[in-house]
Structures are given as structure tokens and as C-alpha cells.
N, CA and C atoms as a LAMMPS dump frame, in Angstrom:
ITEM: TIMESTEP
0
ITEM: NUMBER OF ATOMS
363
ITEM: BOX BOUNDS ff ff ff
-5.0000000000000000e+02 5.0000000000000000e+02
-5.0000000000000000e+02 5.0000000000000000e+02
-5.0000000000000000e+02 5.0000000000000000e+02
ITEM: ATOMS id mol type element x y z
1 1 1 N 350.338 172.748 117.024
2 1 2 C 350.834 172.153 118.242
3 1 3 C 351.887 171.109 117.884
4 2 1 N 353.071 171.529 118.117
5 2 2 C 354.056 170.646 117.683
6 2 3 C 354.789 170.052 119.145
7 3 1 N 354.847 168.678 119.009
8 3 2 C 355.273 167.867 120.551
9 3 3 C 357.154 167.533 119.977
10 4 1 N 357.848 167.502 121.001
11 4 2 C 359.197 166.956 120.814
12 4 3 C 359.072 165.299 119.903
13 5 1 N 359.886 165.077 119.924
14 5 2 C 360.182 163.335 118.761
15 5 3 C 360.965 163.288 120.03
16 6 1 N 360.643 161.931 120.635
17 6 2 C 361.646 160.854 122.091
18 6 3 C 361.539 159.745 121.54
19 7 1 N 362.456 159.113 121.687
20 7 2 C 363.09 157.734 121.925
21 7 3 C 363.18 157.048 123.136
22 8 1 N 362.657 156.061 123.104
23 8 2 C 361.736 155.126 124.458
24 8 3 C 363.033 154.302 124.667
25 9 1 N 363.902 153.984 125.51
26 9 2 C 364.808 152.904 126.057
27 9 3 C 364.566 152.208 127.142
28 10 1 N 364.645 150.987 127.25
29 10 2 C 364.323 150.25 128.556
30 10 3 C 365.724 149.008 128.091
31 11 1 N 366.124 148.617 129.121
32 11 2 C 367.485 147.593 129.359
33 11 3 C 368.133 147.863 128.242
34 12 1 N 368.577 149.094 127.728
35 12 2 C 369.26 149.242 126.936
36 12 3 C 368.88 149.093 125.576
37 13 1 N 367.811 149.005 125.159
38 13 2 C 367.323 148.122 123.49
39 13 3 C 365.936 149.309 123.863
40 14 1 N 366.077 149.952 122.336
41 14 2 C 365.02 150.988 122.085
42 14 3 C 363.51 150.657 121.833
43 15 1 N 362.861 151.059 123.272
44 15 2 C 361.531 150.591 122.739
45 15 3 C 360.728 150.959 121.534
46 16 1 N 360.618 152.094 121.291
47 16 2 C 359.894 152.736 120.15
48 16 3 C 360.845 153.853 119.871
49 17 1 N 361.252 154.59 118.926
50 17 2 C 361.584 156.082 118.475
51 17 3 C 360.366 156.441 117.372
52 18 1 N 359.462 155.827 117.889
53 18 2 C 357.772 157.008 117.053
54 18 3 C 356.984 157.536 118.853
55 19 1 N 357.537 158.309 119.539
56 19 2 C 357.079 158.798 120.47
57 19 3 C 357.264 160.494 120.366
58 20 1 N 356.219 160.975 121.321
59 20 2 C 356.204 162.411 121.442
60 20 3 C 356.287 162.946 122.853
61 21 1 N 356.144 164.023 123.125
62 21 2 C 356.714 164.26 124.703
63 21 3 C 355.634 165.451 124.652
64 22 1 N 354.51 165.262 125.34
65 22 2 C 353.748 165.97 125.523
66 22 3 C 353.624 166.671 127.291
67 23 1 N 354.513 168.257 127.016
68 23 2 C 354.884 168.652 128.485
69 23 3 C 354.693 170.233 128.909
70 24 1 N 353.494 170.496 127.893
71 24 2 C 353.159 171.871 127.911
72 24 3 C 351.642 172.024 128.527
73 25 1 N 350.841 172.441 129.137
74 25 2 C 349.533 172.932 129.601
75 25 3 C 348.433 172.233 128.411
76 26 1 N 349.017 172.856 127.13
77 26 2 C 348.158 172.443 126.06
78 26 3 C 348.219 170.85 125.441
79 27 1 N 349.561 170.451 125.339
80 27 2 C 349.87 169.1 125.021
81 27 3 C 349.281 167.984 126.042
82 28 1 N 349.651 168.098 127.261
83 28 2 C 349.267 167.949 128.382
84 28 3 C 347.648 167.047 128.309
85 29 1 N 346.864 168.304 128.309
86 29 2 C 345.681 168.452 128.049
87 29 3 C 344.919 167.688 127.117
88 30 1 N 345.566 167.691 125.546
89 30 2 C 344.691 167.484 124.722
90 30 3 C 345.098 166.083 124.745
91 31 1 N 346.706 165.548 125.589
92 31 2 C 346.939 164.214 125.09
93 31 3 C 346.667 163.508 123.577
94 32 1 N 346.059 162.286 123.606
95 32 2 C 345.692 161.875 122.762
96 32 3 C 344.199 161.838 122.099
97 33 1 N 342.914 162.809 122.816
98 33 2 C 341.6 162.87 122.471
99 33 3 C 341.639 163.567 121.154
100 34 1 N 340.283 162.902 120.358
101 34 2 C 340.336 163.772 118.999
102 34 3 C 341.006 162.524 118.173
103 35 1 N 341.632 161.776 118.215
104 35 2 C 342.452 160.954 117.322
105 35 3 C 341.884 159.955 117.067
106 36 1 N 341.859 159.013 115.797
107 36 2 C 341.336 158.159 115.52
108 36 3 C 341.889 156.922 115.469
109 37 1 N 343.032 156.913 115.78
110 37 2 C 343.822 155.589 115.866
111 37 3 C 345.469 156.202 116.057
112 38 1 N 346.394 155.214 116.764
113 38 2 C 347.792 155.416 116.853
114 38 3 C 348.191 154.44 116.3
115 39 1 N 349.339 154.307 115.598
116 39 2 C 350.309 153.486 115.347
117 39 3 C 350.323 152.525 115.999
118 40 1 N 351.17 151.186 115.876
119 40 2 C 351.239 150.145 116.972
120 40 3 C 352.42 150.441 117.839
121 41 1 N 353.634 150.992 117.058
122 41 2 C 354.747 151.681 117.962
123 41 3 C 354.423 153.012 118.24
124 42 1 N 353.416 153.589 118.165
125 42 2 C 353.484 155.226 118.873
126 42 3 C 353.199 155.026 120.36
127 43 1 N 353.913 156.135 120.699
128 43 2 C 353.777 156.133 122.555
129 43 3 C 353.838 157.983 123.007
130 44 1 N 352.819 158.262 124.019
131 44 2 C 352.747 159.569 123.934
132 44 3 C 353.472 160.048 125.314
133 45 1 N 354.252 160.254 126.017
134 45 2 C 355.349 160.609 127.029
135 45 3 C 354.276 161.791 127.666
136 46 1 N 353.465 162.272 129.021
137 46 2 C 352.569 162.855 129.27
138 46 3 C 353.434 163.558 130.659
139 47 1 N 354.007 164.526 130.547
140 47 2 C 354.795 164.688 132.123
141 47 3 C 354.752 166.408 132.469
142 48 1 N 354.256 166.408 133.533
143 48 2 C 354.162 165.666 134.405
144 48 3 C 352.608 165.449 134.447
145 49 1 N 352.628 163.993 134.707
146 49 2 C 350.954 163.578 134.95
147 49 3 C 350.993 161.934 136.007
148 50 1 N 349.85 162.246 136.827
149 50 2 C 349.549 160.964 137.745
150 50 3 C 348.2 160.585 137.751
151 51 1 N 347.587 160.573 136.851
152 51 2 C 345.606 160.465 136.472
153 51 3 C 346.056 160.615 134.919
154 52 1 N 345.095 159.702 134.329
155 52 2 C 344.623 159.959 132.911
156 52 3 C 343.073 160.325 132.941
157 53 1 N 342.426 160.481 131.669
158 53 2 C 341.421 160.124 131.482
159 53 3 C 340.793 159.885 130.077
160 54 1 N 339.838 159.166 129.408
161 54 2 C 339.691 158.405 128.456
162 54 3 C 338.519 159.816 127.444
163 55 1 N 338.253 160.916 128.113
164 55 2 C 337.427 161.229 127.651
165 55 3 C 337.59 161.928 125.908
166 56 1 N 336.382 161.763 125.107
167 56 2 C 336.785 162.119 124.016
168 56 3 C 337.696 161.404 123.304
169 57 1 N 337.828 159.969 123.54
170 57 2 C 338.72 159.366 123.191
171 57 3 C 338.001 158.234 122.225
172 58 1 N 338.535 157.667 121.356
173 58 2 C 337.881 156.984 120.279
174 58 3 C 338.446 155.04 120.113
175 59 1 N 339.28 155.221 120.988
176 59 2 C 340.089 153.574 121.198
177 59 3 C 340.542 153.552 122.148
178 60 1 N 340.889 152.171 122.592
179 60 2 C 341.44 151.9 123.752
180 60 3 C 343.459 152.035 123.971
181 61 1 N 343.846 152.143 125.513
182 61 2 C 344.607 152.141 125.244
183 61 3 C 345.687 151.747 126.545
184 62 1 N 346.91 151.713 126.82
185 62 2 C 347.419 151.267 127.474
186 62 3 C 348.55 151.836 128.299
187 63 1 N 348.358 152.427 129.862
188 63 2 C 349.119 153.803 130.167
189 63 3 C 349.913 152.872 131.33
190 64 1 N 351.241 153.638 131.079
191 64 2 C 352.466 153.072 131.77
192 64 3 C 352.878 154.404 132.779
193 65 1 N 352.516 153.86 134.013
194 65 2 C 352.467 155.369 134.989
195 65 3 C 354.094 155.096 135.814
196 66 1 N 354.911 156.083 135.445
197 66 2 C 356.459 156.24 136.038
198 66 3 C 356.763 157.226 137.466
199 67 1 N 357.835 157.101 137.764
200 67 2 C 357.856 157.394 139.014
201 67 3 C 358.666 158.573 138.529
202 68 1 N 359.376 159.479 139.901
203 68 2 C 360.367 160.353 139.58
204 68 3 C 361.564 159.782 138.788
205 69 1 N 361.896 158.785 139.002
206 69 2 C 363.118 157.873 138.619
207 69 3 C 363.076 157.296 137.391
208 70 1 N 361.696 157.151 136.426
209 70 2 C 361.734 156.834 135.3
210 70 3 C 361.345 155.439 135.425
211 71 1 N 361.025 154.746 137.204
212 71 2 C 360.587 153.312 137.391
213 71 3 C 359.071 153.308 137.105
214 72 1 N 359.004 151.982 136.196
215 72 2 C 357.103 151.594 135.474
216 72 3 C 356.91 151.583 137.295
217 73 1 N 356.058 151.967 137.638
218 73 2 C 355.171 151.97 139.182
219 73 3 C 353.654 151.005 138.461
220 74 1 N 352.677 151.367 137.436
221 74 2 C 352.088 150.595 137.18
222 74 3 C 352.067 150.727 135.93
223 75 1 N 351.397 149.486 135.202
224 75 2 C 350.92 149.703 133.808
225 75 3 C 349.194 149.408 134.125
226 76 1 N 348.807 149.889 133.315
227 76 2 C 346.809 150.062 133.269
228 76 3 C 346.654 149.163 132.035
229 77 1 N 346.319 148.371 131.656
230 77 2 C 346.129 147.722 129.924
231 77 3 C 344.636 147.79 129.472
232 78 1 N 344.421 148.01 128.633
233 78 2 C 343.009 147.943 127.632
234 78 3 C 342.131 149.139 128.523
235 79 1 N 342.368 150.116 128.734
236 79 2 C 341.276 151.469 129.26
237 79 3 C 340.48 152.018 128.137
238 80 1 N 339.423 151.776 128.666
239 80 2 C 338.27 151.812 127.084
240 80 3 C 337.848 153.108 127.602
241 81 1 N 337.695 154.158 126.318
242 81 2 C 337.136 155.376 126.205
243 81 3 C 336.29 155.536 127.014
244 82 1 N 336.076 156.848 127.415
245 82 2 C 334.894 157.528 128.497
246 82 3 C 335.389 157.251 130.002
247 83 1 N 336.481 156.646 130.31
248 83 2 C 336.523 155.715 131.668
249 83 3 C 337.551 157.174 131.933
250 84 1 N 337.449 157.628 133.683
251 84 2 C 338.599 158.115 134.294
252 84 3 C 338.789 157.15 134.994
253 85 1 N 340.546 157.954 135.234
254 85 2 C 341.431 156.465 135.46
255 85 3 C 341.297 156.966 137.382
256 86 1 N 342.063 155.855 138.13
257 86 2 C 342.321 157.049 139.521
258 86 3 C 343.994 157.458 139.423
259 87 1 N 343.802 158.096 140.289
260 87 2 C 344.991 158.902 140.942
261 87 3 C 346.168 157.949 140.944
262 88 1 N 347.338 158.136 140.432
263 88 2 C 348.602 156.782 140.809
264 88 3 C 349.38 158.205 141.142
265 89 1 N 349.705 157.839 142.721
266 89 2 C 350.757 158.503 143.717
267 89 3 C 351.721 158.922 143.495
268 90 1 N 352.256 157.747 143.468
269 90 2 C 353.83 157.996 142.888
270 90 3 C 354.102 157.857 141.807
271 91 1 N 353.027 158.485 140.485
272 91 2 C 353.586 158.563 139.529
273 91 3 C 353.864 159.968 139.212
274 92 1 N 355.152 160.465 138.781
275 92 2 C 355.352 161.898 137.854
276 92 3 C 354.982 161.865 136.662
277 93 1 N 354.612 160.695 135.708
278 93 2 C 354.19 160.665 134.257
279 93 3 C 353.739 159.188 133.755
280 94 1 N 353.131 159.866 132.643
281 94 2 C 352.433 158.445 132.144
282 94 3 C 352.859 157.993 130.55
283 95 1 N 352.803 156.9 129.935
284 95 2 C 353.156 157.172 128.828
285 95 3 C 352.183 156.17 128.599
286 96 1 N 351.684 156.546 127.3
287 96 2 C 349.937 155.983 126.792
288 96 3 C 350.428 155.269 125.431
289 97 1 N 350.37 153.823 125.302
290 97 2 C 350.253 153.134 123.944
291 97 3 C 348.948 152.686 123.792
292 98 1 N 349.109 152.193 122.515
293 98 2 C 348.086 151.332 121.922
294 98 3 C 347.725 150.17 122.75
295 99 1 N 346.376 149.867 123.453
296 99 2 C 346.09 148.752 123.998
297 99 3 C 346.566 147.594 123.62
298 100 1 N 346.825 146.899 124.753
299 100 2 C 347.838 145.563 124.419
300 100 3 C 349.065 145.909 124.467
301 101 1 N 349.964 146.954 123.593
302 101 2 C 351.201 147.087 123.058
303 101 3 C 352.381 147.366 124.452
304 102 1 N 351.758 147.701 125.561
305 102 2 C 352.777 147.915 126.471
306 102 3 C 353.716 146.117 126.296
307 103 1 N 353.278 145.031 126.596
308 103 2 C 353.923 144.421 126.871
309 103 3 C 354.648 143.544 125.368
310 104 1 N 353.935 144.293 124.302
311 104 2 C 354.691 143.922 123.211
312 104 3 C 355.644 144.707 122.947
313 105 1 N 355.762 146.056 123.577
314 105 2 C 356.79 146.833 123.273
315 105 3 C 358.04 146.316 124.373
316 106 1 N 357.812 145.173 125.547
317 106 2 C 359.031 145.008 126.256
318 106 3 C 358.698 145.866 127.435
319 107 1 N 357.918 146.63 127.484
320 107 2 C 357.588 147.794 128.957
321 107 3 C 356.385 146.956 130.652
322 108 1 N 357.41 146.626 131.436
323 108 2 C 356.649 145.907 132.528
324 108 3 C 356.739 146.482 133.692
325 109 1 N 355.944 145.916 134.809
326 109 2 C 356.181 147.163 136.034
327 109 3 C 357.382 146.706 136.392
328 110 1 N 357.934 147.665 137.196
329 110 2 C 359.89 147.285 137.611
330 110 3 C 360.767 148.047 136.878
331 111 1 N 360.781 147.888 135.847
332 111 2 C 361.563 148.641 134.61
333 111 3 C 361.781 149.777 134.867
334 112 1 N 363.083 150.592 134.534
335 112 2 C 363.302 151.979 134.56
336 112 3 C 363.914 151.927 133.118
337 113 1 N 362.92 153.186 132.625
338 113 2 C 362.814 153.355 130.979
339 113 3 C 363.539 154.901 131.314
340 114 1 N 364.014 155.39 130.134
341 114 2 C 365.211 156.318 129.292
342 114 3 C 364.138 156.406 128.44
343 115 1 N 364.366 158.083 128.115
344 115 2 C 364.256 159.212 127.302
345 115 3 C 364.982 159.305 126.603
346 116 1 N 365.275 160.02 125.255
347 116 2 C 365.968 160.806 124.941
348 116 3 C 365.159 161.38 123.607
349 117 1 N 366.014 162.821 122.939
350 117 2 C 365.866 163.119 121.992
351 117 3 C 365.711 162.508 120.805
352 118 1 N 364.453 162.26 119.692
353 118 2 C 364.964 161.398 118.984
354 118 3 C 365.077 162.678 117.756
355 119 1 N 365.539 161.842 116.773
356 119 2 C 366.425 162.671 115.571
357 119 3 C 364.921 162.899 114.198
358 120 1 N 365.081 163.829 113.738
359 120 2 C 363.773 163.987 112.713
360 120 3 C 363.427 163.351 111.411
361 121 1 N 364.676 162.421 111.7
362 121 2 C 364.596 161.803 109.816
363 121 3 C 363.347 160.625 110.048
């Protein structure tokens, strides 16, 4: 199961380029369960998605739910394993860090964050 490499931008200054773009049925799905820890800059790009859930999950973590427009609508911080999340409306996607790290990475609600391809080196 191989996910795309993205590059996280918000006001112009790159949040992370250790992200993946998980946008297939299977990627989707397995998200981040099964894993034993992420990076402090990894971020997992989940689209389209408006619900998480913690199950099978081994740490906590911190989901930034976006709109069609790429606007943070909410951030969730510290969601401890086993927990489902609810429903966020107007979100088209979520992107899941390391608990805590949303607001160390610079990512707040308001913000409209950029995608892009990142490069494999």
C-alpha cells in the first residue's frame, strides 16, 4: 500500500513535507491503525473524510477537519484511542497529526492550507 508524498502549506511557509495522502477505499480505511507511533512532523491527508475514528489505534492524536476550500473548519486535539469522533459537516477531509503537534506545526481553525506534490528525495 503505497500513499502519495504531500507537502502541507499554510500562509505560504511549509508546514510539514513528511505527509501522505491517503485517498483510496483502502488507504482511507486503514488510515493510521496498526501503527505504533508517527513522527512529530508526519501528517496523514484523509480525503475525502468528515468522521474519524480512534479504533485499533495505539496513541493519541490530533485531526484537522477541512472544508471544500482547504479552510481548518475544526481542529480535535489529544483524541485518545478507542474514542469515535462525531460527524464534522462541512468537512471534505481530515488531516491527523501527532497529538499536540497541530498547533506546533502553525495549523489553526481559519487557515486555508495547500497541498501539493512533494518530491521523493
Amino acid at each position: 500500500m503505497l500513499m502519495k508524498k504531500i507537502i502541507i502549506i499554510n500562509n505560504n511557509k511549509i508546514v510539514t513535507k513528511n505527509a501522505e495522502l491517503a485517498d483510496s477505499f483502502f488507504t482511507r480505511f486503514r488510515g493510521l491503525m496498526f501503527r505504533k507511533s508517527i513522527a512529530d512532523d508526519y501528517a496523514l491527508v484523509i480525503t475525502p473524510c468528515n468522521q474519524i475514528h480512534m479504533l485499533n489505534m495505539k496513541f493519541a492524536i490530533d485531526a484537522v477537519y477541512l472544508d471544500k476550500a482547504n479552510k481548518v473548519v475544526k481542529v480535535e486535539r489529544n483524541i485518545q484511542p478507542g474514542k469515535i469522533c462525531k460527524t464534522v459537516k462541512q468537512a471534505s477531509s481530515v488531516i491527523e497529526v501527532k497529538a499536540f503537534s497541530a498547533a506546533q506545526l502553525g495549523i489553526h481553525e481559519g487557515d486555508t492550507l495547500k497541498t501539493t506534490v512533494g518530491d521523493e528525495k
